[in-house]
FIZABA-720664 format. One record per residue: x, y, z of N, C-alpha, C, CB in turn. Coordinates in steps of 0.2 Angstrom, whole numbers, padded with zeros to 4 digits, always signed. Each point is the difference from the previous one (the first is absolute). Glycine has a CB too. Layout:
N
XYZXYZXYZXYZ ...
***
This chain:
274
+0048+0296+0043-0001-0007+0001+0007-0004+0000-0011+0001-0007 +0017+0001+0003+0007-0001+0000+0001+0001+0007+0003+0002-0011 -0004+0005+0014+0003+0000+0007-0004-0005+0007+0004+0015-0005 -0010-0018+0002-0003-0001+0005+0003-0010-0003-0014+0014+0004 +0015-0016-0009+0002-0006+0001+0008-0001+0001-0011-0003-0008 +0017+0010+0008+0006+0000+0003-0001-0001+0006+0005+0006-0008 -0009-0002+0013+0001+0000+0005-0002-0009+0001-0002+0014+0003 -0002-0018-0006-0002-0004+0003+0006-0010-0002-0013+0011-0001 +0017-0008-0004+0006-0002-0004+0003-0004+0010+0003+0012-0015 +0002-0006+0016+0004-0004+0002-0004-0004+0009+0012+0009-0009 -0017-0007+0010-0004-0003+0004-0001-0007-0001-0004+0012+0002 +0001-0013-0011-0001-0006-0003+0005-0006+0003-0004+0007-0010 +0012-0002+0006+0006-0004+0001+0001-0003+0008+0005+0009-0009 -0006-0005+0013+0002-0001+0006-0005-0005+0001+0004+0010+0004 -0009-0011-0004-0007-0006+0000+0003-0006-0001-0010+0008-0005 +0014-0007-0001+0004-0006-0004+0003-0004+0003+0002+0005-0007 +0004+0000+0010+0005-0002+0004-0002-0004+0007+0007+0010-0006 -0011-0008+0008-0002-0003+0006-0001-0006-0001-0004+0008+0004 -0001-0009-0010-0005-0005-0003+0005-0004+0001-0008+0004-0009 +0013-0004+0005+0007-0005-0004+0003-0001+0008+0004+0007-0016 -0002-0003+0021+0003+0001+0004-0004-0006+0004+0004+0013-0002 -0010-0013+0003-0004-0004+0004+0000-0008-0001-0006+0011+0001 +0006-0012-0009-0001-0006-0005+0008-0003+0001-0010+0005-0009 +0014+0000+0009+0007-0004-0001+0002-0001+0009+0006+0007-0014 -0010-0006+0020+0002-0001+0007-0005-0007-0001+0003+0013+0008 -0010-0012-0010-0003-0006+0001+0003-0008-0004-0009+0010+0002 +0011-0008-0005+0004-0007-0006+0006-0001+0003-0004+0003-0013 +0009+0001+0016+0005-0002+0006-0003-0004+0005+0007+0010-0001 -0012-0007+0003-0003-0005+0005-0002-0006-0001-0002+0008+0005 -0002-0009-0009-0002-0007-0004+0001-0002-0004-0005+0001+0002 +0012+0000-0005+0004-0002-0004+0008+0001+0002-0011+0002-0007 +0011-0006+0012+0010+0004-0002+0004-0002-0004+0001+0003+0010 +0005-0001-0012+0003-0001-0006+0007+0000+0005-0010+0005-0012 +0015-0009+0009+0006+0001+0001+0006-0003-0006-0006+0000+0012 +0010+0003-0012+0004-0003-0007+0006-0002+0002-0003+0007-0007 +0003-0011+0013+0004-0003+0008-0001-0004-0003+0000+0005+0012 +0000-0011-0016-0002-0007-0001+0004-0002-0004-0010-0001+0001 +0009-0008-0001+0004-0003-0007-0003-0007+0002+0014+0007-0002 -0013-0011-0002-0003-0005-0001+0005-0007+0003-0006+0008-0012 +0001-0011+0015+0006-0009+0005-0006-0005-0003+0006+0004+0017 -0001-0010-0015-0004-0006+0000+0002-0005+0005-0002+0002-0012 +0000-0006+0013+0001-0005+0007+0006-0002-0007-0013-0004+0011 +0021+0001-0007+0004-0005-0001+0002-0004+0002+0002+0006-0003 +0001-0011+0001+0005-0005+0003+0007-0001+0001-0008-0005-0002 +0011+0004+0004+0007-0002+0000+0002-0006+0000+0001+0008+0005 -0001-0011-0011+0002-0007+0001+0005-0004+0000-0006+0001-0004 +0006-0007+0009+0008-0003+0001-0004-0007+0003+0009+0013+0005 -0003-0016-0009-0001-0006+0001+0002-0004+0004-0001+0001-0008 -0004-0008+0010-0001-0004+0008+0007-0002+0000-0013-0005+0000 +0015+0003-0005+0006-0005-0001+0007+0004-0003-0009-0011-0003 +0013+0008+0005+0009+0004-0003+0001-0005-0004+0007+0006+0011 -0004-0003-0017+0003-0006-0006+0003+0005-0006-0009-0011+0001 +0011+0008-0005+0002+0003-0006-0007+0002-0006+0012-0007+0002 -0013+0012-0003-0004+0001-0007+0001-0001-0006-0001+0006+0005 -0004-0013-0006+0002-0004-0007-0002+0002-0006+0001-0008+0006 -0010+0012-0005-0002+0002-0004-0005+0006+0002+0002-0010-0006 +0002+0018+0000-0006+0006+0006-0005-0001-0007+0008+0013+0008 -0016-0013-0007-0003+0000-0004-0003+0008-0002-0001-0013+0003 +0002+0017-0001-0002+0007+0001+0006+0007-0002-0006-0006+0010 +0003+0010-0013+0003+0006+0002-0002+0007+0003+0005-0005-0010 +0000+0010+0010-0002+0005+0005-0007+0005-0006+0017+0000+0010 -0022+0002-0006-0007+0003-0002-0002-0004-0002+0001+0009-0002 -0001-0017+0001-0003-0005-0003-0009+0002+0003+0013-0010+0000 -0016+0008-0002-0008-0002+0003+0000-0008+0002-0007+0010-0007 +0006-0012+0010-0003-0005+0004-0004-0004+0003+0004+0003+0000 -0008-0009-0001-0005+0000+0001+0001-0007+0006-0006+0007-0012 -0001-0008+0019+0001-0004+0003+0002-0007+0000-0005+0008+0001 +0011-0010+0001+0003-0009-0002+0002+0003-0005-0006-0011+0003 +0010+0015-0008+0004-0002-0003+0009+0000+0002-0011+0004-0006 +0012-0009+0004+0009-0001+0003+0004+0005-0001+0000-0009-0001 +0001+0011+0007+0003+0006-0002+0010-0001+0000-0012+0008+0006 +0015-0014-0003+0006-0004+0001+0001-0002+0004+0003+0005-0005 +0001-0010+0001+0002-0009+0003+0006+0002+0006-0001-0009-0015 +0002+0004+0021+0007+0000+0002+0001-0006-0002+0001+0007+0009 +0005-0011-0009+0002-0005+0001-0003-0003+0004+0008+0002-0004 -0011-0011+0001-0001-0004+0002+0001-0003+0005-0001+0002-0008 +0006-0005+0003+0004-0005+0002+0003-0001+0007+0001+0002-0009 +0001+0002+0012+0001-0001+0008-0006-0004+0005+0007+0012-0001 -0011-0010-0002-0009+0001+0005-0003-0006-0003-0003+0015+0001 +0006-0018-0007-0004-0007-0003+0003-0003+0005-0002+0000-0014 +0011-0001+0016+0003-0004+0005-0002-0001+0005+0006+0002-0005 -0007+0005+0009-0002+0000+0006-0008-0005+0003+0007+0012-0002 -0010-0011-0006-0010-0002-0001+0002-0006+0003-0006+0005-0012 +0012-0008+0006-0001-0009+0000+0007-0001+0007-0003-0005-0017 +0004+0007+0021+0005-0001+0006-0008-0001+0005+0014+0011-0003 -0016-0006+0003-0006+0000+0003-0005-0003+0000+0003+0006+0000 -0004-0010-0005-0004-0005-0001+0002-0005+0002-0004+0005-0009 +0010-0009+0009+0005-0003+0002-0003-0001+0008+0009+0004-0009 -0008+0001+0011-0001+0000+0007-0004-0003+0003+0003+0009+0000 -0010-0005-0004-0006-0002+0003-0002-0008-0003-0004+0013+0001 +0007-0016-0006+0001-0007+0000+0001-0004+0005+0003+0001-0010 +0003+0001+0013+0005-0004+0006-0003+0000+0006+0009+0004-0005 -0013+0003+0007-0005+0002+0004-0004-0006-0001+0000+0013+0001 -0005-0014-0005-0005-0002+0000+0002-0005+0000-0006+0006-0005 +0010-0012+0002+0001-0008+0003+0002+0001+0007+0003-0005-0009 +0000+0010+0010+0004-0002+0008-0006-0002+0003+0010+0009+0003 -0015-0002-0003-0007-0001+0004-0005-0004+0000+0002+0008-0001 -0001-0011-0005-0002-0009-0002+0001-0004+0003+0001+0000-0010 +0007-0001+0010+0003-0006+0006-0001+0001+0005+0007-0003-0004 -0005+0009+0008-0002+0000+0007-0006+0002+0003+0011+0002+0000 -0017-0002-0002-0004+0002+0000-0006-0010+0003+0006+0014-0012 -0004-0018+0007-0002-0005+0003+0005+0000+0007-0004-0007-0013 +0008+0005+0014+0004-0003+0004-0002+0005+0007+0010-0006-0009 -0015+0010+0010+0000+0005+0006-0005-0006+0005+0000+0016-0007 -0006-0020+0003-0002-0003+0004+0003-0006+0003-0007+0005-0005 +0011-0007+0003+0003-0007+0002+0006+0004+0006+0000-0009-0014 +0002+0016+0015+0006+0001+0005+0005-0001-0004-0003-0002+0010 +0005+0001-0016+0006-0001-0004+0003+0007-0001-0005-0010-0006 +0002+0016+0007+0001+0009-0002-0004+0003+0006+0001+0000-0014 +0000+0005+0017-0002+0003+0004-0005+0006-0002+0010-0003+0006 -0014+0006-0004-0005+0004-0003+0004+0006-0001-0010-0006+0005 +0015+0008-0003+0004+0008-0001+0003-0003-0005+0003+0005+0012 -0001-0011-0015+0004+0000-0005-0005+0000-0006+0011-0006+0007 -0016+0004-0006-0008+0000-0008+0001+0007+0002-0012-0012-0001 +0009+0013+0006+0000+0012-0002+0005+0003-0003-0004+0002+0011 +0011-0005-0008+0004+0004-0005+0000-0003-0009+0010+0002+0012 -0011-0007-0011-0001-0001-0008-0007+0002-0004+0009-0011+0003 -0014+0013+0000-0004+0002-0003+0002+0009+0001-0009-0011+0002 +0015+0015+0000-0001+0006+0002+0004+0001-0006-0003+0001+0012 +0008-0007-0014+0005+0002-0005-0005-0002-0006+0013-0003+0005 -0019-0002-0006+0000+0001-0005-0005+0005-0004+0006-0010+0003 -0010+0016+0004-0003+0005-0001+0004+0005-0003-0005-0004+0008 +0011+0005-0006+0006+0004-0001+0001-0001-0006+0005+0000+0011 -0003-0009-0015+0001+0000-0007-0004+0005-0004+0004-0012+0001 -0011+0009+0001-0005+0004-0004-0002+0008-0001-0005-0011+0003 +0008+0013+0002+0000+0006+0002+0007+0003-0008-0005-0003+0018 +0010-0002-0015+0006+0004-0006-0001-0004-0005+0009+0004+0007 -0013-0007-0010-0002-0003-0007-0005+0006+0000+0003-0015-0002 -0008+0019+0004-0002+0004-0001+0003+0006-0002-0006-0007+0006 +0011+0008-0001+0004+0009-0001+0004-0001-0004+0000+0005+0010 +0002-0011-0013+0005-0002-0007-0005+0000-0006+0010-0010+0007 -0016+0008-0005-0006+0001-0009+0001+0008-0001-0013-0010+0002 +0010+0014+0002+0000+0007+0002+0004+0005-0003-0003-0004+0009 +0010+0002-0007+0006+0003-0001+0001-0002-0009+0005-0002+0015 -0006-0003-0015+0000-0002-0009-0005+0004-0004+0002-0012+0003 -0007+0011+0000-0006+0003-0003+0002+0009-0003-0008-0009+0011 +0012+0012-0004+0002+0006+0001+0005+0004-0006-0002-0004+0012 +0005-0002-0014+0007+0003-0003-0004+0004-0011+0012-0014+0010 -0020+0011-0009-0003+0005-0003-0005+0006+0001+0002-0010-0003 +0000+0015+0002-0003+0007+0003-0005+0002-0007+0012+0005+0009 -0018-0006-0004-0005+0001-0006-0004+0007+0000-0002-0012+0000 -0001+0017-0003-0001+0008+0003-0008-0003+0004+0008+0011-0014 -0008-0007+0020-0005-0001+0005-0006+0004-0002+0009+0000+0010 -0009+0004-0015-0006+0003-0002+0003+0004-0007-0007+0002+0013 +0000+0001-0017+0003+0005-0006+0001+0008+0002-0007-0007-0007 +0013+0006+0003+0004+0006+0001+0007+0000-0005-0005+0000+0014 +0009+0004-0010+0004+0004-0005+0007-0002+0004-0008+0011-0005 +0015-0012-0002+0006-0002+0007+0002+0008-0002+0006-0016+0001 +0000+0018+0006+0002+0005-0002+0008-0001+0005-0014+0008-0003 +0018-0004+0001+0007+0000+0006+0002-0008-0002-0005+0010+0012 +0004-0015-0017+0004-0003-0003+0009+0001-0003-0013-0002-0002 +0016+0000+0005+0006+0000-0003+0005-0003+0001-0004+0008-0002 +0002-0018+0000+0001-0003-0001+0005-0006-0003-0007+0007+0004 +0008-0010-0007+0001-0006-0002-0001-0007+0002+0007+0007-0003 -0009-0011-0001+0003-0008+0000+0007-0002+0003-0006+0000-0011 +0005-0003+0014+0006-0002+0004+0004+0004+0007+0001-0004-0013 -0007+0011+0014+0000+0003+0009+0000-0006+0004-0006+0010-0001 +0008-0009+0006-0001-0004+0008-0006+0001+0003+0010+0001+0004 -0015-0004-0005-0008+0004+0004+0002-0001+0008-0011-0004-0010 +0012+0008+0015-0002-0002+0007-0007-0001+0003+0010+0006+0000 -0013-0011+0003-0006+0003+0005-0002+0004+0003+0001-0006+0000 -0005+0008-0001-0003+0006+0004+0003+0008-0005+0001-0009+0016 +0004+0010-0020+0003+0005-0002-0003+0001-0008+0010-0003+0010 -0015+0008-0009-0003+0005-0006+0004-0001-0004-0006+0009+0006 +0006-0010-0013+0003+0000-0007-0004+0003-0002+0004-0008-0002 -0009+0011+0001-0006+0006-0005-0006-0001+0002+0006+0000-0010 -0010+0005+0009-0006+0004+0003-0006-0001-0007+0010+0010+0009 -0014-0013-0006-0008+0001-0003-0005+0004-0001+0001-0008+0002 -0003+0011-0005-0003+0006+0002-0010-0004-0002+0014+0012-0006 -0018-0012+0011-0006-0002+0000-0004+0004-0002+0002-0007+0007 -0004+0006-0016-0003+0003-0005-0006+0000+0001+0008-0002-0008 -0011-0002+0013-0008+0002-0001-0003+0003+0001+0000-0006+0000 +0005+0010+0006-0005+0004+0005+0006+0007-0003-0005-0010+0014 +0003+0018-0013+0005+0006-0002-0005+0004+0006+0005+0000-0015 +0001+0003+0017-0003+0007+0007+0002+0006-0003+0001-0007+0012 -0005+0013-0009+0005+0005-0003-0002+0001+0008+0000+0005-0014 +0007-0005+0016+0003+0006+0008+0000+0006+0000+0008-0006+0002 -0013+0010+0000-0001+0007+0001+0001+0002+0006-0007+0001-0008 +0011+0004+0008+0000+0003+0007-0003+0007+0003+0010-0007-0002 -0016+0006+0005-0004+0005+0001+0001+0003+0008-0007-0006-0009 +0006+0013+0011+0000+0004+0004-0006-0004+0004+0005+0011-0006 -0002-0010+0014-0004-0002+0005-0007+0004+0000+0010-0002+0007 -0007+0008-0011-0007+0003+0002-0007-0002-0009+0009+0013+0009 -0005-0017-0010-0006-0002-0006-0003-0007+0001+0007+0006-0009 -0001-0010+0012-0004-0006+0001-0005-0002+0004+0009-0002-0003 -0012+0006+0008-0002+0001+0005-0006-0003-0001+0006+0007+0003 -0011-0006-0012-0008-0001-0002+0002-0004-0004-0008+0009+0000 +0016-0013-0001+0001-0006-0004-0003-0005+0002+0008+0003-0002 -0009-0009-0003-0004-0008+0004+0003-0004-0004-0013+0002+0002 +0012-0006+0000+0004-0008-0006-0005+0002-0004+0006-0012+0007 -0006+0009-0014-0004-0002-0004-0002+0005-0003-0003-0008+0006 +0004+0016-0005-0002+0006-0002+0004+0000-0009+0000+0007+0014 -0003-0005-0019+0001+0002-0006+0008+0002-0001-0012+0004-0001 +0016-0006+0000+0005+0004-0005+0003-0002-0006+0003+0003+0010 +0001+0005-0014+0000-0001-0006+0008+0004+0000-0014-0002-0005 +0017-0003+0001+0008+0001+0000+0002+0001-0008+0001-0007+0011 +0005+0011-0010+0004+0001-0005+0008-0001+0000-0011+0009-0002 +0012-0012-0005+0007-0002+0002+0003+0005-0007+0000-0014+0007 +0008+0017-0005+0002+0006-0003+0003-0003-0006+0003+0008+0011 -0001-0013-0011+0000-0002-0007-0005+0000-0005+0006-0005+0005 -0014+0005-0003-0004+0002-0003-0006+0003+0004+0005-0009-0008 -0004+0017+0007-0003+0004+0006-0007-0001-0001+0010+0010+0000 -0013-0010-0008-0008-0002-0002-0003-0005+0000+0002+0007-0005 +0003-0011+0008-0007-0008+0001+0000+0000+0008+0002-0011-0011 -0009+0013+0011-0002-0003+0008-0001-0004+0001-0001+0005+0002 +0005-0010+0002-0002-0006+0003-0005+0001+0006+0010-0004-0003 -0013-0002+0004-0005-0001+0004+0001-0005+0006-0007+0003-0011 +0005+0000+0017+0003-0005+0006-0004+0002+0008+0014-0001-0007 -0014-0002+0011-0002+0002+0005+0004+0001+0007-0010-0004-0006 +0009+0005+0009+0004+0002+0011+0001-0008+0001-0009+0013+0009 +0014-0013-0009+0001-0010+0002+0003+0000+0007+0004-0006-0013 -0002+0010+0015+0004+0002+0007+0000+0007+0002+0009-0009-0003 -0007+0011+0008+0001+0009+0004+0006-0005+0005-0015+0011+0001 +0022-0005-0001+0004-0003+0004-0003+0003+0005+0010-0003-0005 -0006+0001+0011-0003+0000+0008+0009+0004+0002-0011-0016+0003 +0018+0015-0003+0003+0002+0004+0008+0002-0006-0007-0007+0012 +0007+0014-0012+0009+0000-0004+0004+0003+0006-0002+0003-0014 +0007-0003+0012+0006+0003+0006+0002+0005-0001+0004-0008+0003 -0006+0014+0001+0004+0007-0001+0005+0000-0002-0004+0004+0008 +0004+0002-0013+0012+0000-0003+0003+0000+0009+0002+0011-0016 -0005-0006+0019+0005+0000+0006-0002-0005+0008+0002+0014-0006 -0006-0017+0002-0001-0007+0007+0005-0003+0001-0010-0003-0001 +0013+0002+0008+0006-0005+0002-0002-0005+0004+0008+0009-0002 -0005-0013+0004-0002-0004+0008+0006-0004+0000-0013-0003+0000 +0017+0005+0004+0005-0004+0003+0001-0003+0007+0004+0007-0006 +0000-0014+0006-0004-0004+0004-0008+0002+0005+0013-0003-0002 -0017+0002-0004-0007+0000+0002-0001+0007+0004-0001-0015+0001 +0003+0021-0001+0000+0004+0002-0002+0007-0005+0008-0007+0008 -0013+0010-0010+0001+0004-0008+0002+0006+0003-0010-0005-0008 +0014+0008+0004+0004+0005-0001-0005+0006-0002+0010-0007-0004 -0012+0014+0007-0001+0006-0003+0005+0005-0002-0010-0003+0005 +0008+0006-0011+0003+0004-0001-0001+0009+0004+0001-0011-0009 +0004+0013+0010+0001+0007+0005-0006+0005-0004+0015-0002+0004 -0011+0003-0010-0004+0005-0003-0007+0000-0003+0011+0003-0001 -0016+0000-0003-0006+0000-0002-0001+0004-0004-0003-0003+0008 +0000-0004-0016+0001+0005-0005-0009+0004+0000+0011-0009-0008 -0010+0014+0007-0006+0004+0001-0007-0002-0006+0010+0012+0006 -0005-0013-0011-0004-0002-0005-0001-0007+0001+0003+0009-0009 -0011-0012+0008-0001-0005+0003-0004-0002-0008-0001+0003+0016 +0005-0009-0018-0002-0002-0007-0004-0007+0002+0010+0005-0007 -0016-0006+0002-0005-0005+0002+0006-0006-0003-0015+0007+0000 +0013-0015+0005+0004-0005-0001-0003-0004-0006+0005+0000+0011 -0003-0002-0015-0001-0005-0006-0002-0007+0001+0008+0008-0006 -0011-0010+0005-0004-0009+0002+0001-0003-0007-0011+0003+0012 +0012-0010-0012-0001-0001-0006-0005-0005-0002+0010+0003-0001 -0014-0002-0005-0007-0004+0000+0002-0003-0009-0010+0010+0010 +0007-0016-0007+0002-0004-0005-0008+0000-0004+0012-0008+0007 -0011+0008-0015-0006-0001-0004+0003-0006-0004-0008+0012+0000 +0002-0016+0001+0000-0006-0007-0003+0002-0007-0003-0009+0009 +0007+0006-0014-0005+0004-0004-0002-0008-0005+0007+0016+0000 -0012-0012-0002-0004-0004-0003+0000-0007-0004-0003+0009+0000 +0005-0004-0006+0003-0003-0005+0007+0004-0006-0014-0006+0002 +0018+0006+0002+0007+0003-0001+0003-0003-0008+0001+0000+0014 +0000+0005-0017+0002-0004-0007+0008-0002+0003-0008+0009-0011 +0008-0016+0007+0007-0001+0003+0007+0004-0002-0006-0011+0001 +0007+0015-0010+0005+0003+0000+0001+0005+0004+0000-0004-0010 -0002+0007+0015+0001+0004+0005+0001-0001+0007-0005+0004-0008 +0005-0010+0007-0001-0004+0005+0008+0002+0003-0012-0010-0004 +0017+0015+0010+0005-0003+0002+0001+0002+0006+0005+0000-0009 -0001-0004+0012+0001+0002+0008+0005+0007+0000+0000-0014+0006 -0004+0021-0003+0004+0004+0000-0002+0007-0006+0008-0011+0004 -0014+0008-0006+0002+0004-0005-0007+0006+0006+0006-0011-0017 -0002+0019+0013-0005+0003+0005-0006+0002-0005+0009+0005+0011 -0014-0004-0005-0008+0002-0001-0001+0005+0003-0003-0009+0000 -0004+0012-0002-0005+0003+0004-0008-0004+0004+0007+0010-0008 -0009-0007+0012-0005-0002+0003-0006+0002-0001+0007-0002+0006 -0012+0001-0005-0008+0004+0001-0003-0004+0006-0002+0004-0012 +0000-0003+0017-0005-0003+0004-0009+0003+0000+0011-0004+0006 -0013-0001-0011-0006+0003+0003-0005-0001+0005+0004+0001-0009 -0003+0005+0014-0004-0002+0008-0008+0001-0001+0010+0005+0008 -0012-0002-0015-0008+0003-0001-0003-0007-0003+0003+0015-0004 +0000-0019+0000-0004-0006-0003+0003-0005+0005-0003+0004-0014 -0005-0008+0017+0000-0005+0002-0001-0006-0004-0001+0006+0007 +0006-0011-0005-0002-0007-0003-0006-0005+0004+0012+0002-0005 
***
């Protein structure tokens, strides 16, 4: 009986291994996993409309922030001047266009000369308009909730237009960026299950789904010079599948874990449909 259940021992084993063998190809396939990730969030770079001095920052750097709150003042004062300069204008406009306005029927003023004074005093309204604006501007309020980061500031910088002072990180939304083999994403879908882990805390899984699949990256050895691409002579024999990156949303993301950068792992699950 011993010899008849040895012989049947390692036959068992083998049975096993297949078993396990077959289970761990099938869950690669409907499940692939990669530890290629890390966690983004949509940002902003913020820079103000208007150039002035910085009279009050109300913010600091990892502050949290919520939508309209002021985040800092420029100086006024230049742009109140310009408001009432402009306003001015369009006073002066508007009588001109009063007086000569009557006198077009009598032939006292020519009709080219009422057009130009109704074009100037379009034009006042126009720059009593971009003078309210500009005033309005020298307050930078935060555009949505989120996080400041790359602050490093003071009261009393030169803000230029158009030129970034620090960066918002938009807290509502968290992605984890995985980057999966061509050959996995192929039974991916938007909207498919996934469940993510971040290495700072390897045992909570988060919960999120396929919000994107990229469409195009660029070979390390792609070139194009003037509009012309470059191959290379030689040919590496070992042909490695290329990596696409697929963006998941996740659910409900606890916020202390919440950082750009910070890396992950992935799970897609292709077997359960939503």
């Amino acid at each position: 009986m011993k010899k008849m259940i040895g012989k049947f021992v390692p036959l068992i084993v083998l049975a096993m291994l297949i078993v396990s063998g077959a289970l761990v190809v099938f869950f690669m396939d409907t499940r692939p996993r990669t530890d290629d990730a890390f966690l983004l969030a949509d940002i902003a770079n913020l820079a103000p409309d208007v150039s002035g001095r910085i009279v009050s920052l109300k913010i600091h750097n990892n502050q949290t922030v919520h939508s309209g709150d002021v985040l800092f003042v420029i100086d006024s004062e230049p742009y109140k001047l310009k408001l009432d300069a402009a306003k001015a204008q369009l006073a002066l406009a508007t009588s001109t266009l009063a007086r000569t306005e009557p006198l077009l029927g009598n032939g006292y003023v020519t009709a080219e000369q009422v057009d130009q004074d109704r074009t100037a005093l379009d034009g006042a309204r126009a720059n009593e308009a971009l003078a309210e604006r500009d005033l309005n501007n020298t307050t930078l309020k935060a555009p949505f909730d989120g996080r400041i980061i790359g602050l490093n500031i003071r009261a009393g910088e030169y803000a230029v237009a158009g030129h970034p002072l620090f960066t918002m990180i938009d807290t509502s939304h968290w992605f984890v960026v995985a980057n999966f083999r061509e050959t996995e994403i192929a039974d991916m879908k938007e909207g498919a299950h996934a469940t993510a882990y971040v290495m700072a805390r390897p045992k909570q899984p988060l919960q999120g789904h396929v919000d994107s699949i990229g469409w195009g990256v660029l070979p390390d050895d792609a070139k194009v010079v003037n509009g012309i691409p470059t191959i290379p002579k030689t040919l590496n024999w070992v042909r490695l599948a290329q990596r696409f990156p697929v963006r998941i949303l996740l659910d409900h993301p606890p916020e202390d874990l919440m950082r750009i950068g910070a890396s992950a792992v992935a799970v897609v699950h292709n077997d359960e449909h939503n």
